[in-house]
C-alpha positions in Angstrom: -20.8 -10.2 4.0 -20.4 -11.3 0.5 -18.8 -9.1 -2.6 -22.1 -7.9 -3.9 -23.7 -6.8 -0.6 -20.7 -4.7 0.0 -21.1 -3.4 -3.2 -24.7 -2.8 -2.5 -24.2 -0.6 0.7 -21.1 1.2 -0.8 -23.5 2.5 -3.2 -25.7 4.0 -0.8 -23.1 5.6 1.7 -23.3 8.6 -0.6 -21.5 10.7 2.1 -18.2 8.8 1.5 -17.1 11.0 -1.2 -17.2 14.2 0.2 -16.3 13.2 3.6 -13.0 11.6 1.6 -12.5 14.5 -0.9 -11.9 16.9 2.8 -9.8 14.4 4.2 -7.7 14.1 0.8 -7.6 18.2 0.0 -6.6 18.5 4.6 -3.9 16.2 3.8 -2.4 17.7 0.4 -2.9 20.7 2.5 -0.9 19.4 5.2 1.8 17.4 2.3 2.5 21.4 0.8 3.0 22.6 3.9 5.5 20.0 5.0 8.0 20.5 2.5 10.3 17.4 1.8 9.8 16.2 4.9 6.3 15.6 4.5 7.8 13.6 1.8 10.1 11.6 3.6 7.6 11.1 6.0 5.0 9.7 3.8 7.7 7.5 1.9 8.5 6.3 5.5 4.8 5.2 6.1 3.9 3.7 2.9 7.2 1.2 3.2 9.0 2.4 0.6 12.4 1.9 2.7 10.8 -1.9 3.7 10.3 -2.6 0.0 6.8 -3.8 1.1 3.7 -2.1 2.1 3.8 -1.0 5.8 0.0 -1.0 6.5 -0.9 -4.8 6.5 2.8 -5.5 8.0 1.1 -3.6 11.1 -2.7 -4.4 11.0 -1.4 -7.8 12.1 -0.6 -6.6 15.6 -3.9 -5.1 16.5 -6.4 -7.6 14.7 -3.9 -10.3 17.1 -3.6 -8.4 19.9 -7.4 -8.1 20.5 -8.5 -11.0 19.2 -6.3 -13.1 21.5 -7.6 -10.8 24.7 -11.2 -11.5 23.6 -10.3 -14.7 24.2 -8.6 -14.5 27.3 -11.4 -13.3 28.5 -13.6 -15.6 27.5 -11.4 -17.9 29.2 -10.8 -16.2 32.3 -12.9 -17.0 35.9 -13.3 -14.0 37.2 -10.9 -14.5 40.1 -8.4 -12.1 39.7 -5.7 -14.2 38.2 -3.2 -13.6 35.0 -5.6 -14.4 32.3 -7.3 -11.2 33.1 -3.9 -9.2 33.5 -3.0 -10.6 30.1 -6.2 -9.5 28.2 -6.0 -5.8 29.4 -2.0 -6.2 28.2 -3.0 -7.2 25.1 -5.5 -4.7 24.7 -3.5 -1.7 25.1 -0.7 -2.9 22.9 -3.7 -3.4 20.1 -4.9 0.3 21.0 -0.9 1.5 20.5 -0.4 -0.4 17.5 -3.9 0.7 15.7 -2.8 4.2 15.9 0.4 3.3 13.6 -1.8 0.7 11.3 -4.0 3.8 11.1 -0.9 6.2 10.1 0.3 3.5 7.5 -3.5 3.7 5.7 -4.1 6.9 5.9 -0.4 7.3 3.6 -1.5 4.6 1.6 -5.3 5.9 0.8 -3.9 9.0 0.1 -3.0 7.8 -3.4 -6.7 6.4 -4.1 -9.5 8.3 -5.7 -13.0 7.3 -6.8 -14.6 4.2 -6.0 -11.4 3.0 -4.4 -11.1 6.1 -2.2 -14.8 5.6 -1.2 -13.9 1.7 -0.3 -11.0 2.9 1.9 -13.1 5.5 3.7 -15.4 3.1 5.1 -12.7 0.6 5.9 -10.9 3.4 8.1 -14.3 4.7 9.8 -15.1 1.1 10.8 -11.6 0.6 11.9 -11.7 3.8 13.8 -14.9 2.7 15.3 -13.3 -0.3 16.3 -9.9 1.7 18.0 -12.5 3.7 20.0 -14.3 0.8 21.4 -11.1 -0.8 22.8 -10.0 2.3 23.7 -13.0 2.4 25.9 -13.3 -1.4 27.1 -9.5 -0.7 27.9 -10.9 2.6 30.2 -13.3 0.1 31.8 -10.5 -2.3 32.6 -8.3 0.3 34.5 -11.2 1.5 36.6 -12.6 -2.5 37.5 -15.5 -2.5 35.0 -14.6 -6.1 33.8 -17.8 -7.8 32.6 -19.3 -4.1 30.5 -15.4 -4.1 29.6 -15.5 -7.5 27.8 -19.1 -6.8 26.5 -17.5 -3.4 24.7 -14.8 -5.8 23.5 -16.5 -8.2 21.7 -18.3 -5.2 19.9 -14.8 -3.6 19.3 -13.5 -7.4 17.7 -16.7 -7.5 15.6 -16.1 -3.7 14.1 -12.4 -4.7 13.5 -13.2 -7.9 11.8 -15.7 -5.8 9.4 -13.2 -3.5 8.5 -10.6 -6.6 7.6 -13.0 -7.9 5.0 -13.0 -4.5 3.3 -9.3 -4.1 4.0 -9.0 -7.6 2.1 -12.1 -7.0 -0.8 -9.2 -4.2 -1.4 -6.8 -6.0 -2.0 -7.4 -9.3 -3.4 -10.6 -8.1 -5.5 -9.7 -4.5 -6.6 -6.1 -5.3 -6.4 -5.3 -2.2 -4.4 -1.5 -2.0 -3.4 -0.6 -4.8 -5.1 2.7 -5.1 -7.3 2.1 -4.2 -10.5 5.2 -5.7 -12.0 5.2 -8.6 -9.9 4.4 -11.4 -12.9 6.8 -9.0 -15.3 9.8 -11.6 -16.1 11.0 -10.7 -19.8 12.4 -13.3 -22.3 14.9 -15.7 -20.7 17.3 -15.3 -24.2 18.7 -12.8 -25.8 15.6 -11.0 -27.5 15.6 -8.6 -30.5 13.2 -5.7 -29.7 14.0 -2.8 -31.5 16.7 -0.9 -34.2 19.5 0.6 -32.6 18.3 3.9 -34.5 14.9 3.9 -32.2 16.6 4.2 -29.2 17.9 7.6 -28.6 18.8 10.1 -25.7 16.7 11.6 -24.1 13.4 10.2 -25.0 11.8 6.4 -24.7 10.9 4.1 -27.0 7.9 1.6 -26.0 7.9 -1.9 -27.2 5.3 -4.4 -26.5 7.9 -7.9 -25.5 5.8 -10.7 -24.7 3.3 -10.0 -22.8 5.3 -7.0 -20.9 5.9 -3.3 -21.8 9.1 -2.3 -22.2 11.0 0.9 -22.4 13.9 1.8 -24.3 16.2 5.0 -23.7 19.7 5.6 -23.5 21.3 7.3 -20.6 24.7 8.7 -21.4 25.1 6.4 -24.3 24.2 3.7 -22.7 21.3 2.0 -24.0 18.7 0.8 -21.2 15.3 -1.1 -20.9 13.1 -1.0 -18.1 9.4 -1.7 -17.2 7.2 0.8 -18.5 4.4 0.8 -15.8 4.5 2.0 -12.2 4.7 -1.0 -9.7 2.7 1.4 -7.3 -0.6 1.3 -9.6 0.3 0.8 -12.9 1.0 4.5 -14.1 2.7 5.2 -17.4 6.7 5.8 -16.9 7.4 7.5 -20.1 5.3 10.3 -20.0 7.4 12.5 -17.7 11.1 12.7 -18.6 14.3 11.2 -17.0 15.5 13.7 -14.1 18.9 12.3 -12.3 18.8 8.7 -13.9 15.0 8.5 -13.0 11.8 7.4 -14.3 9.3 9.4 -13.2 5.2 8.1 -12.5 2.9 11.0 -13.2 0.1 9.7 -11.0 1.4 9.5 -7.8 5.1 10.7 -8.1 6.9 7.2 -7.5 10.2 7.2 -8.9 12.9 4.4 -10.0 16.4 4.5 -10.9 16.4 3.6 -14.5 19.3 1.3 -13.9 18.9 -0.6 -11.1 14.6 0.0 -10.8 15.4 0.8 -7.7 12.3 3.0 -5.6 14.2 6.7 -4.8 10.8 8.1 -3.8 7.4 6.4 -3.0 4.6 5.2 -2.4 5.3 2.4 -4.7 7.4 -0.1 -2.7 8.5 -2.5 -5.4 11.4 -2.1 -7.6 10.7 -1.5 -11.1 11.5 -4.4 -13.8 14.9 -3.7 -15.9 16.7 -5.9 -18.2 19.9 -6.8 -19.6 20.9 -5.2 -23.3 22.9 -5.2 -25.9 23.0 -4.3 -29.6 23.7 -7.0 -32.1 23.8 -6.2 -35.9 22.0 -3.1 -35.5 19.2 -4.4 -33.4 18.9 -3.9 -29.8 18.3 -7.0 -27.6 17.1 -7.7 -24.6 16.9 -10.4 -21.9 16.0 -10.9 -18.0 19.1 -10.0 -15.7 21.5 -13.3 -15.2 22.1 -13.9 -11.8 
């Protein structure tokens, strides 16, 4: 499946976007309901404690875990010995594990919306497909049903597969959940950026440094620079105001300590970008943290 024939059949899979706008409304629904703990919930699922997304972390142990069964049963001779033990084993612990990689993206497409919300539709109704039809072989297993078992298998490993691809056209050619800080470095000496008079309490001060956004504020005083988009998906950080020493992202509700960039609240998982400063005949400079 190349790039452009999966951008061919996403355009005719016109029932993607409602069936994901009912999903997306159920679970706001659900989020509301749930209070904070819906929050600290989600923040658990998305990674935001791991510092890394949790989804592909977990994908890994189903995609293994019935791959390597396929193959122990392709390797196995039918009479009765450990090979065919193992694959079931390994087929239930992929079944287990798929319904927590499934938790993980449902958190994380959560956040989506258009095209990208379409994309991860699809990639969680093939993978779904593909849970069911293990589920099944592994129902076949337990009552004897070995050979339709492995035939259901290979079906399941070719669904799963599909669904990787998307998972990966997500990330690697969309860049969905990718750091969006993660090339941010800021100058290496101590760089004039702005007039002392700019930065103020209370509100933020953008500068352009390099080839990185920057924001200036002070936070009792102190004067502090930070990186002015949301590691999460790039959202602005100085549209909303600071609340407790935080930076606030108005898209999906991330938000960093100002000081440290540490995440308080997902789903981003990376820490946001801040910088050393100090104020040097009337200008305020800046440079990357010293070690």
């Amino acid at each position: 499946m190349t790039a452009d024939l999966l951008d061919r059949i996403m355009a005719r899979l016109t029932f993607l976007a409602p069936l994901g706008e009912f999903v997306h409304q159920w679970l706001a629904k659900l989020g509301a309901q749930g209070g904070s703990r819906a929050g600290q919930a989600k923040d658990l699922l998305n990674g935001t404690w791991l510092s890394h997304p949790l989804h592909p972390a977990l994908t890994d142990v189903p995609l293994g875990a019935w791959t390597g069964a396929t193959l122990l049963d392709l390797a196995d001779r039918g009479d009765g010995g450990g090979l065919s033990q193992a694959a079931d084993l390994m087929v239930g612990l992929g079944c287990l594990a798929a319904v927590g990689a499934a938790a993980t993206g449902l958190a994380d497409w959560q956040d989506r919306d258009g095209p990208e919300r379409d994309l991860g539709t699809a990639h969680a109704l093939i993978n779904t497909g593909a849970l069911a039809l293990f589920t099944t072989s592994l129902g076949l297993r337990l009552r004897g049903r070995r050979r339709p078992a492995v035939g259901v298998s290979l079906l399941g490993l070719g669904a799963v597969f599909a669904g990787a691809y998307i998972g990966g056209d997500m990330v690697f050619r969309r860049g969905i959940q990718v750091n969006r800080n993660a090339f941010v470095a800021g100058p290496k000496k101590w760089t004039a950026v702005a007039d002392e008079s700019e930065v103020v309490e209370g509100s933020f001060t953008r500068k352009q440094v390099g080839k990185n956004q920057v924001l200036l504020t002070r936070l009792k005083g102190e004067i502090c620079a930070a990186g002015a988009v949301c590691s999460h998906a790039g959202g602005p950080l100085d549209e909303l105001p600071l609340e407790d020493g935080q930076l606030h992202c108005p898209w999906h509700g991330s938000r960093f300590q100002l000081r440290s960039g540490q995440v308080t609240h997902g789903p981003a998982t990376a820490a946001n970008p801040v910088f050393d400063t100090r104020t040097n005949e009337g200008k305020v400079e800046i440079r990357q943290p010293q070690s």
